[in-house]
C-alpha positions, 0 to 999 in steps of 0.5 A: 400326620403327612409328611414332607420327605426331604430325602430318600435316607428317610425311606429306611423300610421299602424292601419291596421297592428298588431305589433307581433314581432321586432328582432335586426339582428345584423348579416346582419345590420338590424331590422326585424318586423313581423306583422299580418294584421288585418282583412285578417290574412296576414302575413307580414315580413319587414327587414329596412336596409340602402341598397338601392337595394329593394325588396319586395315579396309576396308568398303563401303556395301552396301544390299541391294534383296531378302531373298537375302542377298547382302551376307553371302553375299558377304561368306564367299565372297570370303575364299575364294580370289583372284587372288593368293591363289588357295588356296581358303580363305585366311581358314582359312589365316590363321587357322592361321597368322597372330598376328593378335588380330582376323580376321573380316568382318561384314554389317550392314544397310547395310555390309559391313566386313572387319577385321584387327588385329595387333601383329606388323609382318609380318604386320599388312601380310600380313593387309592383303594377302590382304583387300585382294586378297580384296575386290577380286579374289575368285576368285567369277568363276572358282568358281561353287562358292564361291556355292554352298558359302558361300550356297545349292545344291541337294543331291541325291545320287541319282536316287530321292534327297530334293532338299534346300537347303544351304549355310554362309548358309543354315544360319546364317540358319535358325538365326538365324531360330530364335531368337525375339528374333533375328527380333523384332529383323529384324521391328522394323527391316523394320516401321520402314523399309519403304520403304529398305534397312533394309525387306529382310534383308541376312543373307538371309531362308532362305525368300528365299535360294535365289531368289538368282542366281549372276549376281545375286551377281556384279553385286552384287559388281562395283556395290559393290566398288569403291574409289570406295564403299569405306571404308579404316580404319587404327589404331594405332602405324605407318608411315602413310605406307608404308602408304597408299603401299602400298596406293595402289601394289598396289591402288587406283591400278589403278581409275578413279573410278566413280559407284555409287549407295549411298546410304542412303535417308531414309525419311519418318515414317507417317501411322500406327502400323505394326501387324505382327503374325507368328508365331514357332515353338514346338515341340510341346510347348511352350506358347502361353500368355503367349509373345507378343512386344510390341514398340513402336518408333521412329526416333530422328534420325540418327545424325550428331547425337552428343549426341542418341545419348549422350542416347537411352542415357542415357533407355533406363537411366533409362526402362527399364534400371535396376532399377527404371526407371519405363516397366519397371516400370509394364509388369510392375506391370500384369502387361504381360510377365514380362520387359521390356526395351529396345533402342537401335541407332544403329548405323544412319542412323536409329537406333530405340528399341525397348520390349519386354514379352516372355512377354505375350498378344496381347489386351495389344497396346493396353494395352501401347502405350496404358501406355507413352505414359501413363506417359511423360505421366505422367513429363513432368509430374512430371520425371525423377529426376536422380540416375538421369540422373547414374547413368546418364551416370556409367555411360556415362562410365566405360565410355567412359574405360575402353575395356576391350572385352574380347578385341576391340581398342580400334581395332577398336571405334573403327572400327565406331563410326566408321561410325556417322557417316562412312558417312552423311557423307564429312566426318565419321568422327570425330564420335562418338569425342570424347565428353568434351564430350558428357558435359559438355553432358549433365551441364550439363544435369541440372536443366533440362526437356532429357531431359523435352523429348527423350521429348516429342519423340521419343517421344510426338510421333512419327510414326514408329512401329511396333507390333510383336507377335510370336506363338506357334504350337506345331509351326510350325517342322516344318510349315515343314520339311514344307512346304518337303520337298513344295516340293522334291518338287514341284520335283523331280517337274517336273525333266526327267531331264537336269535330275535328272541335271545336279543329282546331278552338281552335287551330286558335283561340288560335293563333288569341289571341297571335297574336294580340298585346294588345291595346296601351290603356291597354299597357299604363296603366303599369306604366313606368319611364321616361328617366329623372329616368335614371342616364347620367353616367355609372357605373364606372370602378376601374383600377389603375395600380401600382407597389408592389415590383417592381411587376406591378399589377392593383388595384381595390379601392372599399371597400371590407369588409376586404376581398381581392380579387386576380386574378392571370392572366397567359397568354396561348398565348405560349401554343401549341395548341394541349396542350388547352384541357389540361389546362381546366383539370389542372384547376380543377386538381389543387387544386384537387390532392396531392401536396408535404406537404399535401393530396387533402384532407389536402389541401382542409381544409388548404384552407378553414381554411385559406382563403374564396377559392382558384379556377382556370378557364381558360377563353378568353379574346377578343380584342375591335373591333377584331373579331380575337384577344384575350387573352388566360388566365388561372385564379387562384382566390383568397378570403381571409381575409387581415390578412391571407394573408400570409397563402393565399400565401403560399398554392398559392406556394404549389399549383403552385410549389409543386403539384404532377401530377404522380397519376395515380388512383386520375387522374382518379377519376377527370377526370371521375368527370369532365365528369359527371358535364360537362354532367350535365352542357351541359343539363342543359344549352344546349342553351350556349352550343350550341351558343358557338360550333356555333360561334366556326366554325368562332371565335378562342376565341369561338373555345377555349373556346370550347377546354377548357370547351364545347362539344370539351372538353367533347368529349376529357375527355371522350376519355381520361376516355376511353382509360385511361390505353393507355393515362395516360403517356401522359396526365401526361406528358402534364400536367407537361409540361403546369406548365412549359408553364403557371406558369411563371413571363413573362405570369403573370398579376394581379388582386387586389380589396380591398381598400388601407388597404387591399393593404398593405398587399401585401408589402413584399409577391408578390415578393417572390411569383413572384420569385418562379415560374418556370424558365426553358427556352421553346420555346413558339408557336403562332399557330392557330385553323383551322375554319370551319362551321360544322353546327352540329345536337347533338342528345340526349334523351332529349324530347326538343331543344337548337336552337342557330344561330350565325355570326360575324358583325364586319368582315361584316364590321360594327361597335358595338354601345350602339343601339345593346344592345336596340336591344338585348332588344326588340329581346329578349322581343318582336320578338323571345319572341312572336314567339318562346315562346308564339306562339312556346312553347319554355321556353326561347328564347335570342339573344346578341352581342359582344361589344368586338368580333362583336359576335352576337347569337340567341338562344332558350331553351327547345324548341319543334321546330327546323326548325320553330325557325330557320326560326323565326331567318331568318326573324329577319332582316325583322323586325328589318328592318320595325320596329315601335316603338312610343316614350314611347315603346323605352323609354320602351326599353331603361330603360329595357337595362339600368337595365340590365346594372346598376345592383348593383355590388358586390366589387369581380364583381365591380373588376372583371369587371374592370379587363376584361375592362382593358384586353379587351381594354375598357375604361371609355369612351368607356362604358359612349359612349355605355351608352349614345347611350343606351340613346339617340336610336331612332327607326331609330337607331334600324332599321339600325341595320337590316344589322347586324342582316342580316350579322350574319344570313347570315353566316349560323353558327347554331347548335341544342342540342336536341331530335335524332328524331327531329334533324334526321327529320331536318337533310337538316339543317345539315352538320353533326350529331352526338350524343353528349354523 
């Protein structure tokens, strides 16, 4: 039975660990302790709540001295097999088969963290066996071919072969260093701290990577380690006791105390500006005009000074991210970018502060530097406007009290936090998690010269300081890829035979290793649950539907904190066709721009003073069993506390009836905002963005979803931006006629999660809400998007590809059952996994079905293949067909589906999913009846499967993101190329 530890007294058996520290947090419930191991000198943090959702993590302080990119190569190989848990890929395995709600591992610039997380006793302790017996001893002494697999080796399949690099980093890193702002991002921290470990690229730089040495790997595995550099972290309602001992006992007590120089170096301020200048890569058809990056940063502190932290967020909304923010917009006033945004990271010793135009020119670097330090003058003398100070601090209040991180444990984001101090200070881990008192001092502060006084002292009087531009060069990426081909061939040319020999038997045997599976003895030995450990019932639904004011509504009954969640559902179905793209702009318009009482900015701050936010999407949402129906919807959300109810609203009503569409120069600046994060998006998620333009040739919810906010939405703004004089009338009119169209009481559906308290407030308020909307007679259309596969090649500079396949099973006449979602499972972790990635060197490979539309999809991530990944899909039907699988691989399997199932829901995603059951036409008993088929698969389930899998790939829908010199020398697998951007 876990145990919620109230206080250090009931730890009366830990004599292998000094007690250094107990700290009330009374901000998140809990009580933290810190101690010290007492003959390693590891570090170990442990917060004891009541949250069942566990987690613990171990992390070292890792700072790398070269752009190898050996902190993250190492940190994929040593989850590839140990000495306990020799299989060769024991983090698969506990993928398949664990209920963990968190697996993963992550490099940072100066640490590497390998964090798990469960709800389930057994197997939170199996999940904290095979990392801690990972990191300590990983079977990289004995496999060389890990190194190679997971980092970088040369390939080479014959003798008159081309000689080329592979590896699952190598890939990965290309593919980040293909994205614009990815490299932008690494070139702002190089600029600033040149002279320590943030100066290098501990990801690993792909012109740097295969300088790396298998034996420079190992030594720098066997320097950092060690449980005297290590960080040990445990959350949540356990035995602490049992555990520590534990851990003690089967690990750390096998070291001795060493001394491993890890510090993270000070680096000093310049004597000036740090001007860098680099290029980026464009495809060929791309243009150079207004595509240059600006970029003007800083080191801030340390990230030991906690108010100062909170401080720097909250001048970035007030300076740059609020609508309407002073520095932002005094930079697109002066045409300065067509997006400019900024960044504060201080999830590293000296934090930075970044200020960044994107779509500028070079000849505007001076402007932009000079814009920026005479606006900040400007705003000193003047003073800042505190109802954006209040906003803003109230904004980040509300998150913090709200700690809803979405599908990712509290405990795990409390962790990551935590080593924003403790790894620059031994006695300090829990300094950024009590963060009341923060408020308080920043609030206390409204009114005074103190935000005035930070940007004088840390932005204008500021010796640290980079510049940097980052340039357009169209074509660059191929000359690379060509320069890099002759390199190889050079290197190929100097080999001696047995040189050749040698590396075409490497490349074999390299195959030979990931093609043999590990023995069903060293598989065996990672500890798994039983079907027992399974909980029969699913996880429950909350719809009640009820009547407020004569105003129907479906409630959500789950505690919620005192926080209301509403979703206000407006159904698009009358909306012409033609008008589809133009709501996925009103949503971001909305909210954005002036309305008749406030500016975008005023109206920014009485939203964030008021409530935790106010946002719109538009989303579709299908019909259970139908390939074809489905509900176009656009949705408002709103958070808020129940006693600001009414202000919540009020600002509902002045967006929906008062919002002025007519602003011509404020249009602009959206749409050009809006083209520049759909770029950044669609890059850096290039697999969802090609799954969703596949299935769009044959899925209407698909094709509108793609009008709405995928590639066919991209191509519409940037048609809009480019002929926006010709265009603005009619956008405006458009925009105004789709507020006529949607915000009606005849389209409005709502969604409310609070418990009966929150419930209340509502009396009084829905009806005159309801009542105000828009009135006007229309004339409602049901039309259709014409389908056809188009079967596209998007060429891009990217250095790698986005390989998605997709079809519809339900039109081939089969049925969805819970056995799919095992299938999902074992495709994922096995098949495309050992072909894709392993073999392939792609990053990531995954495929889904629809439980609702029959859509089913393959796809791959940063992946160096086309054609090969393609094939792999073509022949999933064969091995779903002749699958094997003893009784503990599919329980394996079916304790993987459940975890990804039973993942503790947030009371907004406990209301959100109930909303789309309810909207979809899911029952409770269709979701127990999915579970129990989850439960009770069989193999021969799984093999009869093989016709769905043949009838998705036999629609022949596929479409590839990725590298124009790829996709031109596959185009027999296209029906059209194009560039995407």
């Amino acid at each position: 039975m876990a145990k919620n530890l109230k206080s250090s007294k009931e730890l009366s058996e830990l004599t292998g660990y000094e007690l250094l520290k107990e700290e009330d947090l009374v901000d998140i419930n809990s009580l933290g302790l810190l101690f010290k191991h007492k003959k390693t000198g590891a570090r170990v943090a442990v917060i004891t709540n009541d949250d069942d959702n566990k987690v613990f993590s171990i992390g070292f302080r890792t700072p790398p001295f070269n752009s190898t990119g050996v902190p993250h190569i190492i940190e994929h190989s040593v989850l590839c097999g140990s000495k306990k848990f020799p299989a060769k890929d024991p983090f698969i395995e506990l993928t398949k088969g664990s209920l963990n709600t968190f697996l993963n591992a992550m490099t940072y610039p100066d640490k590497t963290m390998y964090p798990v997380a469960s709800c389930n006793d057994k197997d939170f302790q199996n999940l904290i066996h095979v990392y801690l017996d990972a990191v300590f001893y990983p079977n990289i002494y004995q496999r060389e071919e890990i190194f190679k697999q997971e980092g970088w080796h040369y390939e080479l399949e014959s003798e008159d072969g081309e000689l080329k690099y592979n590896g699952v980093v190598y890939n990965e890193m290309k593919g980040a260093f293909s994205s614009p702002e990815q490299l932008l991002f690494r070139t702002i921290q190089n600029s600033l701290f040149p002279d320590n470990a943030y100066g290098v690229e501990s990801g690993g730089d792909p012109k740097h990577i295969p300088e790396l040495s298998y034996e420079e790997f190992l030594d720098f595995h066997k320097k950092y380690y060690h449980p005297s550099n290590s960080y040990i972290y445990l959350y949540g309602n356990m035995e602490v006791e049992e555990k520590l001992n534990w851990i003690d006992t089967e690990y750390l007590q096998h070291f001795d105390e060493k001394a491993i120089d890890s510090e993270i170096r000070y680096q000093h301020p310049f004597e000036r500006i740090n001007d860098v200048e680099m290029f980026y890569p464009l495809s060929e058809n791309e243009s150079t005009v207004n595509n240059t990056y600006l970029s003007y940063n800083m080191s801030i502190g340390t990230s030991l000074d906690k108010d100062l932290g909170m401080a720097m967020q909250i001048l970035d909304y007030v300076l740059l991210s609020a609508p309407g923010a002073p520095l932002k917009q005094a930079l697109l006033d002066a045409g300065i970018g067509k997006d400019v945004f900024s960044s504060y990271d201080n999830n590293i010793f000296q934090p930075t502060f970044s200020i960044i135009a994107k779509n500028a020119e070079l000849e505007q670097k001076e402007l932009f530097a000079s814009l920026i330090r005479t606006t900040l003058e400007q705003l000193v003398r003047d003073g800042l406007d505190e109802k954006s100070i209040k906003a803003a601090i109230n904004y980040y209040e509300f998150k913090y009290r709200e700690a809803d991180f979405g599908q990712f444990p509290k405990g795990l984001m409390y962790g990551i936090q935590m080593l924003s101090s403790w790894l620059y200070d031994d006695n300090r881990p829990f300094t950024l998690l009590n963060a009341n008192k923060v408020f308080q001092f920043l609030k206390d502060k409204i009114g005074t010269d103190y935000y005035t006084k930070l940007i004088v002292d840390y932005l204008l009087n500021n010796d640290h300081i980079s510049l940097v531009t980052l340039k357009p060069q169209a074509g660059l990426s191929a000359r690379r890829e060509e320069e890099l081909r002759e390199k190889l061939a050079n290197y190929k040319a100097g080999f001696t035979q047995e040189e050749i020999n040698k590396i075409i038997e490497d490349t074999k045997h390299l195959k030979e290793y990931q093609e043999e599976p590990s023995s069903k003895e060293d598989v065996e030995k990672i500890p798994m649950l039983s079907r027992e450990d399974i909980g029969e019932k699913a996880q429950p639904i909350y719809n009640d539907e009820i009547v407020i004011d004569g105003i129907p509504l479906t409630h959500h009954n789950v505690f919620t904190n005192g926080i209301a969640y509403m979703r206000l559902i407006f159904d698009l179905s009358g909306v012409p066709k033609e008008l589809i793209p133009y709501t996925g702009l009103l949503s971001t318009v909305l909210g954005y721009i002036d309305t008749e009482h406030y500016s975008f900015l005023e109206l920014a701050n009485e939203i964030n003073i008021h409530t935790g936010g106010i946002t719109s999407d538009v989303a579709a949402y299908g019909k259970k069993g139908s390939p074809l129906e489905y509900l176009p919807a656009f949705q408002i959300d709103v958070k808020v506390l129940y006693d600001e109810m009414d202000n919540a609203f009020d600002l509902l009503k002045e967006i929906i009836s008062f919002t002025n569409l007519d602003d011509e120069k404020r249009l602009l600046e959206i749409i050009s905002e809006v083209k520049s994060r759909l770029q950044m998006r669609i890059n850096s998620a290039g697999h969802i963005a090609a799954v969703n333009r596949a299935t769009s040739y044959f899925s209407e919810s698909a094709r509108f979803n793609e009008e709405c906010s995928g590639i066919s939405y991209l191509k519409f703004i940037e048609k809009i931006e480019k002929n926006y004089k010709e265009e603005v009338a009619d956008l405006i009119k458009k925009l105004q006629d789709l507020m006529i169209y949607i915000f009606r009481k005849e389209n409005l559906i709502i969604s409310f999660t609070s418990d009966e308290e929150g419930l209340k407030t509502l009396t009084g308020k829905l009806l005159p809400f309801v009542e105000q909307l828009k009135k006007e007679p229309i004339e409602a259309k049901e039309d259709h998007f014409e389908l056809r596969r188009l079967n596209e090649g998007f060429k891009t500079s990217s250095q790698v590809q986005y390989v998605a396949r997709t079809g519809n099973f339900i039109k081939a006449g089969y049925q969805y059952t819970g056995a799919l979602e095992v299938l999902k499972v074992i495709m994922s972790y096995d098949y495309l996994w050992n072909n894709i990635r392993v073999k392939g060197g792609a990053y990531g490979c995954m495929c889904g079905f629809s439980n609702i539309s029959g859509n089913g999809y393959f796809t791959s991530y940063r992946d160096p293949n086309i054609k090969e990944t393609n094939d792999i899909y073509e022949k999933a039907y064969e091995y779903v067909k002749n699958f094997t699988a003893d009784e503990r691989d599919m329980t394996k399997y079916i304790i993987g589906t459940i975890s990804g199932i039973d993942t503790p829901r947030t009371p907004r995603i406990k209301g959100n999913t109930s909303m789309a059951a309810y909207l979809t036409g899911m029952t409770m008993e269709d979701i127990q009846k999915q579970r129990d088929e989850i439960i009770n698969v069989t193999m021969e389930d799984i093999r009869e499967l093989s016709d769905i899998i043949r009838a998705i790939v036999d629609e022949g829908n596929i479409c590839v993101i990725g590298n124009e010199k790829k996709i031109e020398e596959n185009r027999d697998l296209f029906i059209e190329i194009k560039t995407l951007s």
